[in-house]
SEGUNU-877684 format. One line per field, with one value per residue (C-alpha): z, x, y negated; residue number from 1; residue in three letters. Coordinates in steps of 0.05 Angstrom, whole numbers, plus 5000, padded with zeros to 4 digits. Each point is the difference from the previous one (the first is absolute). Example, Ala and Ser with C-alpha at 12.3 -4.5 7.8 and 13.67 -1.06 7.14 Angstrom:
<nodes>
pz: [5156 | 4987]
px: [5246 | 5027]
py: [5090 | 4931]
i: [1 | 2]
aa: [Ala | Ser]
</nodes>
This chain:
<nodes>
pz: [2684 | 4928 | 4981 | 4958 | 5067 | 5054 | 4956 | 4983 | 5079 | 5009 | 4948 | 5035 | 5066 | 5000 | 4981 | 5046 | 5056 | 4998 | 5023 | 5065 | 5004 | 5070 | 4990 | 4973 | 4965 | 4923 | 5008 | 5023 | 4945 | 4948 | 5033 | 4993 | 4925 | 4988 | 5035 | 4958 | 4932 | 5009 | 5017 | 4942 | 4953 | 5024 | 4988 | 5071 | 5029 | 5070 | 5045 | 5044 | 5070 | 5016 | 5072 | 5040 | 5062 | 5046 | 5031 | 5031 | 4946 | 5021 | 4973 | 5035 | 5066 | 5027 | 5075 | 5044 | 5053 | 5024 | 4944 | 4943 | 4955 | 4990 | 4939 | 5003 | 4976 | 5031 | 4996 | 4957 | 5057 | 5049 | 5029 | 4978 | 5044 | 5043 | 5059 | 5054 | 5050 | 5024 | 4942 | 5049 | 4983 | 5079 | 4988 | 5052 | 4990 | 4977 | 4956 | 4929 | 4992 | 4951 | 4974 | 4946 | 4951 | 5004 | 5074 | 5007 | 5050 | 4994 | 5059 | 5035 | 4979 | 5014 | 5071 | 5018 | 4960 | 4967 | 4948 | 4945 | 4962 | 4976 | 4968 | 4956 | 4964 | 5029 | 4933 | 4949 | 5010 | 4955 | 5031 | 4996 | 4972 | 5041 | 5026 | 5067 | 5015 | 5067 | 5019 | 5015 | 4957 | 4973 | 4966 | 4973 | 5000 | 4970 | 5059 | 4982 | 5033 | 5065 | 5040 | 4981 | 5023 | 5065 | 5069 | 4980 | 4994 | 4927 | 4972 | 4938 | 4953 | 4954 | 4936 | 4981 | 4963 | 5012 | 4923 | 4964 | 4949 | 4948 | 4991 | 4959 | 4998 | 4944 | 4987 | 4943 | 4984 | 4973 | 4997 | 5037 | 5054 | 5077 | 5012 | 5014 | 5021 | 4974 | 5035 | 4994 | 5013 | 4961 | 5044 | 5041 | 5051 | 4996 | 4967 | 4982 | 4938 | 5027 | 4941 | 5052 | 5037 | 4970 | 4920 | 4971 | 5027 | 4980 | 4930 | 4996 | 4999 | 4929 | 4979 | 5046 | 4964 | 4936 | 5012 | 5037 | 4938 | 4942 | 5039 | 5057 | 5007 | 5071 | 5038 | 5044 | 4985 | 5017 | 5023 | 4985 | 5052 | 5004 | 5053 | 5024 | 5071 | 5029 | 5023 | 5045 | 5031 | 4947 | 4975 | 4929 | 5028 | 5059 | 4952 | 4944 | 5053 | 5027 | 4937 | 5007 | 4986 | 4973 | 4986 | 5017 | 5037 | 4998 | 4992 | 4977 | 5023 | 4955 | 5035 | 5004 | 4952 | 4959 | 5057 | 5027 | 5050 | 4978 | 5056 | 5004 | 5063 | 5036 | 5062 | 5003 | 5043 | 4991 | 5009 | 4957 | 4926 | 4972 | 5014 | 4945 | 4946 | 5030 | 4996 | 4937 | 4966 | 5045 | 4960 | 4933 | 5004 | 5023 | 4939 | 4953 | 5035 | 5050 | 5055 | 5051 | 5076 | 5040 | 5055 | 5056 | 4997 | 5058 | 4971 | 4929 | 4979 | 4928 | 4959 | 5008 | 5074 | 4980 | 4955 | 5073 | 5041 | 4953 | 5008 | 4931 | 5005 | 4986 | 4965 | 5007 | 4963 | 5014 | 5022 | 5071 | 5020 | 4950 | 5042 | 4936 | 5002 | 5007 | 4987 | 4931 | 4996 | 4974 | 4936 | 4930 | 5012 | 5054 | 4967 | 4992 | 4936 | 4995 | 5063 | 4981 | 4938 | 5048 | 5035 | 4934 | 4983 | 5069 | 5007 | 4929 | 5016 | 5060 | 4976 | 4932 | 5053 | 5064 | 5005 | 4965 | 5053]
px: [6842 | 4981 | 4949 | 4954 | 4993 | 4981 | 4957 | 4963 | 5012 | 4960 | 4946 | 4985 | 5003 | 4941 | 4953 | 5027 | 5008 | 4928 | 4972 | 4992 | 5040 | 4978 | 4990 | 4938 | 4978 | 4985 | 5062 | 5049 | 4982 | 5007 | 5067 | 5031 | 4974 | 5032 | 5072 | 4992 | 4985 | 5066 | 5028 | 4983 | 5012 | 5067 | 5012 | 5014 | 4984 | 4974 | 4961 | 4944 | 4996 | 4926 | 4986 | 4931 | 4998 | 4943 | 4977 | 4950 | 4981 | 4979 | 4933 | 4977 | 4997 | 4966 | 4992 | 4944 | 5001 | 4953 | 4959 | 5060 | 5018 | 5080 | 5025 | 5061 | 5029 | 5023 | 5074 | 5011 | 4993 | 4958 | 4939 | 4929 | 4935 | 4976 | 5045 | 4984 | 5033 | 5038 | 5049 | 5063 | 5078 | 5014 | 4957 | 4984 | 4962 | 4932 | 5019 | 5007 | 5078 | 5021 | 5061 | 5054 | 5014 | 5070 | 4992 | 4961 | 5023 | 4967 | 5030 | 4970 | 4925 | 5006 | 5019 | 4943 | 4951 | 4970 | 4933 | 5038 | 5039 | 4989 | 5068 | 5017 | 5047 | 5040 | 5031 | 4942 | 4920 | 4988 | 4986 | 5062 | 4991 | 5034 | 4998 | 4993 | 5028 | 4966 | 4929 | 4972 | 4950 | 5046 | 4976 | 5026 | 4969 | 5017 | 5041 | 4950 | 4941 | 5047 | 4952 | 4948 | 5020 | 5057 | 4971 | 4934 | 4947 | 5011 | 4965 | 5050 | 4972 | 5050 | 4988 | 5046 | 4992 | 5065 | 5012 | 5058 | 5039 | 5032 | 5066 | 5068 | 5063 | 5035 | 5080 | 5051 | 5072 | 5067 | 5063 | 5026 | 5047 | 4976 | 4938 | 4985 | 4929 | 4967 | 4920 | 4950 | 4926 | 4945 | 4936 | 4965 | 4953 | 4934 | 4974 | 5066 | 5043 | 5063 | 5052 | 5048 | 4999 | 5008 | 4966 | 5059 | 5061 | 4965 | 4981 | 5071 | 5027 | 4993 | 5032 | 5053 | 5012 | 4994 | 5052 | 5051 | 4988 | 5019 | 5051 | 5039 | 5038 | 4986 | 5046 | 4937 | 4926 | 4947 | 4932 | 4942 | 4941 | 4943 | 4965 | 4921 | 4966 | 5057 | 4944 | 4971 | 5061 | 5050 | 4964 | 5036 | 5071 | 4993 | 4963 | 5057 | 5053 | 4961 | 5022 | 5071 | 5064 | 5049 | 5061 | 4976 | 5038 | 4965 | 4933 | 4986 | 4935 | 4968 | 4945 | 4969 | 5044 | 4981 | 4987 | 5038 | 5042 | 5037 | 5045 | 5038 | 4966 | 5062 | 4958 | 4919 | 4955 | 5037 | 5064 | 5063 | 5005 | 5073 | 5030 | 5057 | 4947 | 4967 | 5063 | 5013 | 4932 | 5004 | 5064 | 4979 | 4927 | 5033 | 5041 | 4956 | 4963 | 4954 | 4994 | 4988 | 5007 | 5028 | 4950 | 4981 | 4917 | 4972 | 4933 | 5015 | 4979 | 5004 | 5015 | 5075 | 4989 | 4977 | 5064 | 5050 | 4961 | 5017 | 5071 | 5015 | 5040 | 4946 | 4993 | 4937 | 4977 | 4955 | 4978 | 4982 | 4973 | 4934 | 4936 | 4960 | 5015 | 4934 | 4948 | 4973 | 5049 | 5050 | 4976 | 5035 | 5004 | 5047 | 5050 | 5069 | 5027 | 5065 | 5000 | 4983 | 5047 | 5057 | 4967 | 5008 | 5070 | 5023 | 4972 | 5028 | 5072 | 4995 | 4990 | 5046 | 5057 | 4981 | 5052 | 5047 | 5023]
py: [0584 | 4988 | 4953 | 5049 | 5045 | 4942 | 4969 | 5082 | 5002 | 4941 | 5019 | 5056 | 4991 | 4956 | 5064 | 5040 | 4948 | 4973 | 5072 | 5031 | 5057 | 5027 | 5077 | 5033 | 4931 | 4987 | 4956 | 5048 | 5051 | 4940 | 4975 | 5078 | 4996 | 4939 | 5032 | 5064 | 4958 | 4954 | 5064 | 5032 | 4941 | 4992 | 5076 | 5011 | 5077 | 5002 | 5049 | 4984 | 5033 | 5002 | 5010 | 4986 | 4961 | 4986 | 4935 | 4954 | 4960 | 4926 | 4985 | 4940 | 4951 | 4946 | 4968 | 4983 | 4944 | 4956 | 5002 | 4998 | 5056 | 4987 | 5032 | 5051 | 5067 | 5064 | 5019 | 5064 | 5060 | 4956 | 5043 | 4986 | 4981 | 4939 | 4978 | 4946 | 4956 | 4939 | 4988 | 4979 | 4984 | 5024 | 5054 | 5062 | 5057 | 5005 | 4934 | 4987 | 4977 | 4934 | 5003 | 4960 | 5059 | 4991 | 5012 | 5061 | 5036 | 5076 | 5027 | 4959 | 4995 | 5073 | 5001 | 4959 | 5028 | 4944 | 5013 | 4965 | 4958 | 4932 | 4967 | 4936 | 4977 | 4936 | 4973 | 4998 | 4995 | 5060 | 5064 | 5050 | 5075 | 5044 | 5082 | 5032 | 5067 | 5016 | 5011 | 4932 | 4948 | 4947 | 4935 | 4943 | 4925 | 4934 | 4955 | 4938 | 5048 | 5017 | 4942 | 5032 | 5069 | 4986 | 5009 | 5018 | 5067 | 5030 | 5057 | 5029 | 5046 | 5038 | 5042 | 5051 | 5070 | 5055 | 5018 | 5048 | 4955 | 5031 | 4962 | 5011 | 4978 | 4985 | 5031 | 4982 | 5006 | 4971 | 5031 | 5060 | 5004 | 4990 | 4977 | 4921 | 4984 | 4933 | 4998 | 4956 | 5009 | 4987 | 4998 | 4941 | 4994 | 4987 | 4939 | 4975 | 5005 | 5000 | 4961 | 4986 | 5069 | 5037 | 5001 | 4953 | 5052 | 5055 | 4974 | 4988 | 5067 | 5020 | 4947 | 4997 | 5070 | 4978 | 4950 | 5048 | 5061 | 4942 | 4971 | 5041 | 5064 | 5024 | 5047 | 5020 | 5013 | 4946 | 5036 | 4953 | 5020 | 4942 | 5022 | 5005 | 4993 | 4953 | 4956 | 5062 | 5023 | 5014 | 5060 | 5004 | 5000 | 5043 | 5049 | 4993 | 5010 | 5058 | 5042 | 4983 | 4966 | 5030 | 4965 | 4930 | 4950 | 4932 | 4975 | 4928 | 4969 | 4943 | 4979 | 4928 | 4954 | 4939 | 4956 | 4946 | 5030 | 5053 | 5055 | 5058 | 5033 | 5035 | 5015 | 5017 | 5036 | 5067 | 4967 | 4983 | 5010 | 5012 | 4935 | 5022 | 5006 | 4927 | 4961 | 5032 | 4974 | 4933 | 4979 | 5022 | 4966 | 4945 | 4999 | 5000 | 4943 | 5031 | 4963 | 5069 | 4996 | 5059 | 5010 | 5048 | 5008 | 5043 | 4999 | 5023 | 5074 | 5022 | 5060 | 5018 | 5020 | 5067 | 5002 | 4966 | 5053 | 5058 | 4975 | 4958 | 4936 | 4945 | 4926 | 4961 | 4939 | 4955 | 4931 | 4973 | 4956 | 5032 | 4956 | 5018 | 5080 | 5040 | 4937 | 4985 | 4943 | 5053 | 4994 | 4990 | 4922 | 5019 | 5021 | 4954 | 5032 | 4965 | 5030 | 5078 | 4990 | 4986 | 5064 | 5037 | 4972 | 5023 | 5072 | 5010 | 4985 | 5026 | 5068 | 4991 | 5003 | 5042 | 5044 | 4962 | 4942]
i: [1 | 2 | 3 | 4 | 5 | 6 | 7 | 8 | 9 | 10 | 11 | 12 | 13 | 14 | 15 | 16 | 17 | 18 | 19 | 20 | 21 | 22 | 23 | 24 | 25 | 26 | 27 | 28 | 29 | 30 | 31 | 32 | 33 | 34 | 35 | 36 | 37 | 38 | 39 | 40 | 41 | 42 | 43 | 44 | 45 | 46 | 47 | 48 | 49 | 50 | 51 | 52 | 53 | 54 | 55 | 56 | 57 | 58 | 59 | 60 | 61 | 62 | 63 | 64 | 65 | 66 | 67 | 68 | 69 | 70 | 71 | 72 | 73 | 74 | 75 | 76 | 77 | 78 | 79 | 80 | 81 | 82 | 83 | 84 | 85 | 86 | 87 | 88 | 89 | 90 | 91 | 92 | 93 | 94 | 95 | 96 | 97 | 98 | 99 | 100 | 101 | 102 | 103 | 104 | 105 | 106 | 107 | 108 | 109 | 110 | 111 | 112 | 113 | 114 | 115 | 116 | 117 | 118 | 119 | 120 | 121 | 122 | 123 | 124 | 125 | 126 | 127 | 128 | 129 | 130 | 131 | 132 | 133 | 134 | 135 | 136 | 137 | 138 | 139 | 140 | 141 | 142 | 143 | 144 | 145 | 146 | 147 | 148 | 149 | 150 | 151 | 152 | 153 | 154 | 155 | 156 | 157 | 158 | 159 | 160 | 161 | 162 | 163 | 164 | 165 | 166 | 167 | 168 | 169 | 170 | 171 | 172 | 173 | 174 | 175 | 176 | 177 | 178 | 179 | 180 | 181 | 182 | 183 | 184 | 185 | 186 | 187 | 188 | 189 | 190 | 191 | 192 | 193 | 194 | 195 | 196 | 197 | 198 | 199 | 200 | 201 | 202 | 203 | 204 | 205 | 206 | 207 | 208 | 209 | 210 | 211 | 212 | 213 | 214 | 215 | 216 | 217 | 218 | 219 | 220 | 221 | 222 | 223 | 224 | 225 | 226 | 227 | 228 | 229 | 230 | 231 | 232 | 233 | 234 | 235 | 236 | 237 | 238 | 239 | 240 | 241 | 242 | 243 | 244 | 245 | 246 | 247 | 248 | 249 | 250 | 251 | 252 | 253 | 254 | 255 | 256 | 257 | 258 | 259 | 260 | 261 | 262 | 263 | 264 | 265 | 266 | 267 | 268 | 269 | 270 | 271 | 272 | 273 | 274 | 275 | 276 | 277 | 278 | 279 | 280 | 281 | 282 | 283 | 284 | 285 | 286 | 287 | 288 | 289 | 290 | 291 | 292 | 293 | 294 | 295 | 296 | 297 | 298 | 299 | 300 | 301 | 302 | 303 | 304 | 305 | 306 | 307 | 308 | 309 | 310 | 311 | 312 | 313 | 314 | 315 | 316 | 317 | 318 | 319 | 320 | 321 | 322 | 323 | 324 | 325 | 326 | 327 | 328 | 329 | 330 | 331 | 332 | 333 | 334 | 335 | 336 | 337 | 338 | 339 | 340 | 341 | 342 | 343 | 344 | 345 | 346 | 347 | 348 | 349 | 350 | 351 | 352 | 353 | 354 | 355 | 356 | 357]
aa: [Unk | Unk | Unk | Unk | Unk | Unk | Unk | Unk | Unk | Unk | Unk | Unk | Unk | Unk | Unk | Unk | Unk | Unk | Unk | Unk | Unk | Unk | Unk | Unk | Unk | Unk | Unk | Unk | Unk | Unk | Unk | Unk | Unk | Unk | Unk | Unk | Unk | Unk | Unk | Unk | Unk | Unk | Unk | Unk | Unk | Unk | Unk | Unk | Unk | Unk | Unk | Unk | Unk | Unk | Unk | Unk | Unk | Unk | Unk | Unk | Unk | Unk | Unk | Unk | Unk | Unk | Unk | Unk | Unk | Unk | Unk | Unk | Unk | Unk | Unk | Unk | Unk | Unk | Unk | Unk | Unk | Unk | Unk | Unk | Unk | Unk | Unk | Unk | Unk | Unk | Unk | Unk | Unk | Unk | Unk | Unk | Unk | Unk | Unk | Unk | Unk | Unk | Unk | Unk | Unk | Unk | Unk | Unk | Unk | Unk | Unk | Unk | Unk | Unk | Unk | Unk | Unk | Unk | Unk | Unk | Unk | Unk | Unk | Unk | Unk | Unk | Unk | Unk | Unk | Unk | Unk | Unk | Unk | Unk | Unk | Unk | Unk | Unk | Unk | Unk | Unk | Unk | Unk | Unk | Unk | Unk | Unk | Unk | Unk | Unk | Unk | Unk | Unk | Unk | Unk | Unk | Unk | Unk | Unk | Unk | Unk | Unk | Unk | Unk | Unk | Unk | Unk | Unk | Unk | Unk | Unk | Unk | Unk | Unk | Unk | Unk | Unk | Unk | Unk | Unk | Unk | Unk | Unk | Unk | Unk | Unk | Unk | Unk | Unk | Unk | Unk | Unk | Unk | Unk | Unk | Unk | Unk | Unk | Unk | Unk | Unk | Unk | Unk | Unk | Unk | Unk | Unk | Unk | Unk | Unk | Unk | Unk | Unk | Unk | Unk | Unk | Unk | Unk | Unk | Unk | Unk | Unk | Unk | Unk | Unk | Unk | Unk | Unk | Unk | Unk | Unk | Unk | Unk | Unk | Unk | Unk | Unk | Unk | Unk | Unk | Unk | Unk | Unk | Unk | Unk | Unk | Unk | Unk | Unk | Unk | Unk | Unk | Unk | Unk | Unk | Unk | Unk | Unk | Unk | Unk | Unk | Unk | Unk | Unk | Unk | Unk | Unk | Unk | Unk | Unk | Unk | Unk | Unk | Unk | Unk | Unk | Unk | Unk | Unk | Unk | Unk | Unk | Unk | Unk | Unk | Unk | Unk | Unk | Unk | Unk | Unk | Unk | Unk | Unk | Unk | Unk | Unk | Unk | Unk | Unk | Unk | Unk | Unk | Unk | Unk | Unk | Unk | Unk | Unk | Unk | Unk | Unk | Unk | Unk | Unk | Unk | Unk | Unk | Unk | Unk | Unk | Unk | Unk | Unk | Unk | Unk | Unk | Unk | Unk | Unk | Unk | Unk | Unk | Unk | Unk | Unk | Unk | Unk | Unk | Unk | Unk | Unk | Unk | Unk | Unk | Unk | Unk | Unk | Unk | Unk | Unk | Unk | Unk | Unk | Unk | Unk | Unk]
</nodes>
């Protein structure tokens, strides 16, 4: 990686990684501005794929019990109005459940019928941003007020508004040949700014292209695509992959680098990833000095499923364990950037010889 492009990497990251890019927000439209200009700058073409997608938009939360008011937030989907009951971690209908977020268990909070959701998250005392894709009020609280809360009568009130978000994806090329995918989204949740997952792979990008057009003659083409909505459900992907593939064969995920634990995910919540194409990037990152585990993460959910379920052989990048993703400690003082340069390094000679090893 030359010098001249970490250190322009690193310039502008910061603007673009202090701003909340959740959809619909002043700080998403800046973010795609900032995209397009280094886009432009760079002399880069690309297409945008606008589509419109509609939500429950969190607006606000708070707690009431025994004469507190205990502040929290509504995941992104969560239903609105006032909701009352014991809040109970063996919890049976007619309560409010209490959950570790890593635990939830939707399933089950549907089978007995509980009013609604209260969840935590174990590793930090920040409350944790997340989304909710079935008809239920979802909040989340700081652990440190769980005393306050556990065992006891809560009334939860919960603010949200269904909007239509206009969104876009953002799509450009290198080379011809077959098609290889490399995704990475763009957007955050609320509150957050997301450095870590997933503003500094998708900032990347462009100059990951820049790099590959001055210095690599590839016997396939690369398809750029940074992606909107991941954050709500993968929106951005499933609606790219919605028009088509034609001629494409892998897709490479970047999501959530530039922490301190970097993996090659070869099994998520969707199942395996091509464990060729993981071994593949395991021994060149670890060549160039990346220190990447090869791990199986049940939990992890990101962009190339759309690309495994339409039947594309897929890599995905990222790091685990991530306790800061979807607080505000993922922030742009996160970011280990001897770390993302290896990230950089790795990705780039990774792709200078796919197909040729």
């Amino acid at each position: 990686m030359k010098s001249e492009i970490y250190e322009e990497l690193k310039v502008r990251a910061y603007e673009y990684l202090t701003l909340n890019r959740f959809p619909g927000t002043k700080g998403h439209k800046e973010a795609k501005s900032i995209i397009k200009t280094i886009l432009k700058e760079k002399d880069i073409p690309f297409i945008e794929e606008r589509f419109l997608v509609k939500k429950r938009v969190p607006i606000g939360a708070f707690l009431e019990t025994n004469g507190n008011s205990i502040e929290a937030f509504p995941f992104v989907g969560s239903l609105s109005g006032t909701f009352e009951g014991y809040v109970k971690e063996e919890f049976v209908e007619g309560d409010i459940a209490l959950q570790e977020v890593k635990s939830i268990n939707f399933e089950l909070l549907k089978s007995r019928n509980i009013k609604a959701l209260v969840c935590y998250l174990s590793s930090l005392d920040q409350i944790f941003y997340g989304a909710v894709h079935e008809d239920l009020a979802v909040v989340s609280i700081k652990k440190s007020y769980l005393p306050k809360i556990k065992d006891f009568y809560v009334r939860i009130h919960v603010e949200s508004k269904e909007e239509e978000l206009r969104c876009s994806n953002i799509v450009f090329e290198l080379g011809r040949g077959p098609v290889v995918y490399l995704v990475a989204h763009m957007d955050t949740k609320p509150e957050t700014y997301g450095a870590v997952d997933n503003g500094l792979a998708s900032l990347m990008l462009p100059y990951i292209y820049e790099e590959l057009r001055e210095n690599s003659k590839l016997p396939f083409r690369i398809r750029f695509l940074i992606t909107d909505c991941e954050e709500m459900g993968l929106e951005g992907a499933k609606y790219h992959v919605s028009r088509g593939l034609k001629n494409a064969y892998y897709c490479i995920n970047v999501d959530g680098i530039g922490w301190n634990s970097p993996v090659v995910i070869y099994k998520d919540r969707e199942g395996y990833n091509d464990y060729e194409l993981s071994e593949k990037f395991y021994k060149f990152a670890r060549q160039v000095g990346l220190e990447v585990e090869f791990k199986a993460v049940q939990t992890a959910r990101s962009d190339h499923i759309p690309f495994k379920k339409a039947g594309l052989k897929t890599l995905f990048l990222s790091s685990h364990p991530l306790p800061i993703r979807h607080t505000i400690c993922d922030n742009y003082d996160a970011i280990d950037w001897q770390i993302a340069k290896l990230w950089f390094v790795a990705i780039l000679h990774f792709l200078k010889n796919l197909g040729r090893t």
